[in-house]
C-alpha positions in Angstrom: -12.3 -10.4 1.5 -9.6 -12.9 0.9 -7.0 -12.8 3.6 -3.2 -12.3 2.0 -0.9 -13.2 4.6 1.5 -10.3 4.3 5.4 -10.2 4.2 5.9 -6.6 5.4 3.7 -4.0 6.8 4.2 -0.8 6.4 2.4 2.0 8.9 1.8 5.3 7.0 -1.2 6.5 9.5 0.0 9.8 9.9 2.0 10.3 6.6 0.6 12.4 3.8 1.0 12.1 -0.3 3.9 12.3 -2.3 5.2 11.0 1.5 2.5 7.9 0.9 3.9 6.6 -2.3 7.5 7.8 -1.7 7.8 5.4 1.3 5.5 2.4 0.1 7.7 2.7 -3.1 11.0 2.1 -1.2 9.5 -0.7 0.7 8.8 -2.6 -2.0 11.9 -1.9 -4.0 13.5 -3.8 -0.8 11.1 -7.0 -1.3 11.4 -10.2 -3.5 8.8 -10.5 -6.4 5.7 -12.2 -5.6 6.0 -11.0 -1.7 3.4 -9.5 -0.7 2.9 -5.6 1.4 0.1 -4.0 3.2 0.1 -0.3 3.7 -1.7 1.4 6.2 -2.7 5.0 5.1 -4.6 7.4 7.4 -6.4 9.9 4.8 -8.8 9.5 1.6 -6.3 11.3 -0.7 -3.3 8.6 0.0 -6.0 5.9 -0.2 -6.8 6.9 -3.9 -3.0 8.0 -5.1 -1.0 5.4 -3.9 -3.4 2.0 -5.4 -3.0 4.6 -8.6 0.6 5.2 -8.4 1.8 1.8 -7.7 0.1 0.2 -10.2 1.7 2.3 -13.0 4.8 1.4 -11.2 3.6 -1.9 -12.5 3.0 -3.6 -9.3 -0.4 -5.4 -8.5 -2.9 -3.9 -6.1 -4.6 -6.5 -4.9 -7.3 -4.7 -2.4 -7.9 -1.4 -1.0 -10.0 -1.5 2.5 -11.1 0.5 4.6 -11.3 -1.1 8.1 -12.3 2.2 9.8 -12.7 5.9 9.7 -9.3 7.7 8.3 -7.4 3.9 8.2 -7.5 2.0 4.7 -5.3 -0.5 3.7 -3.8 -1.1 0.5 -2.1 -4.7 -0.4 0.2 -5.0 -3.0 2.4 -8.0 -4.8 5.5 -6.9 -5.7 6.2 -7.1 -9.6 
């Protein structure tokens, strides 16, 4: 795993999809390109749609983890 040091973090635990994208989408429309986000999501479903969605937003996905049970973690670089 190589460690990105993030500029924002964004907590989504308890949020569900279109919720998921929705927020992680207006994060990063409030970041610089080439800054870097991690999203924490709390269910399979937003840890397979979001990766999906913001890369067709054009954005680059640069890992999707799963640390534990019902928490993965998605890091992006903002386009």
């Amino acid at each position: 795993m190589t460690e990105q040091k993030a500029d924002r973090t964004v907590d989504l635990l308890s949020e569900v999809c279109p919720y998921t994208f929705v927020k992680s989408k207006l994060e990063l429309e409030q970041m610089e390109a080439g800054q870097i986000l991690q999203i924490h999501l709390g269910n399979s479903e937003s840890a397979s749609n979001v990766p999906r969605s913001i890369d067709l937003e054009g954005h680059e996905v640069l890992s999707v983890e799963q640390p534990e049970q019902s928490h993965w973690v998605v890091t992006v670089r903002r386009a």
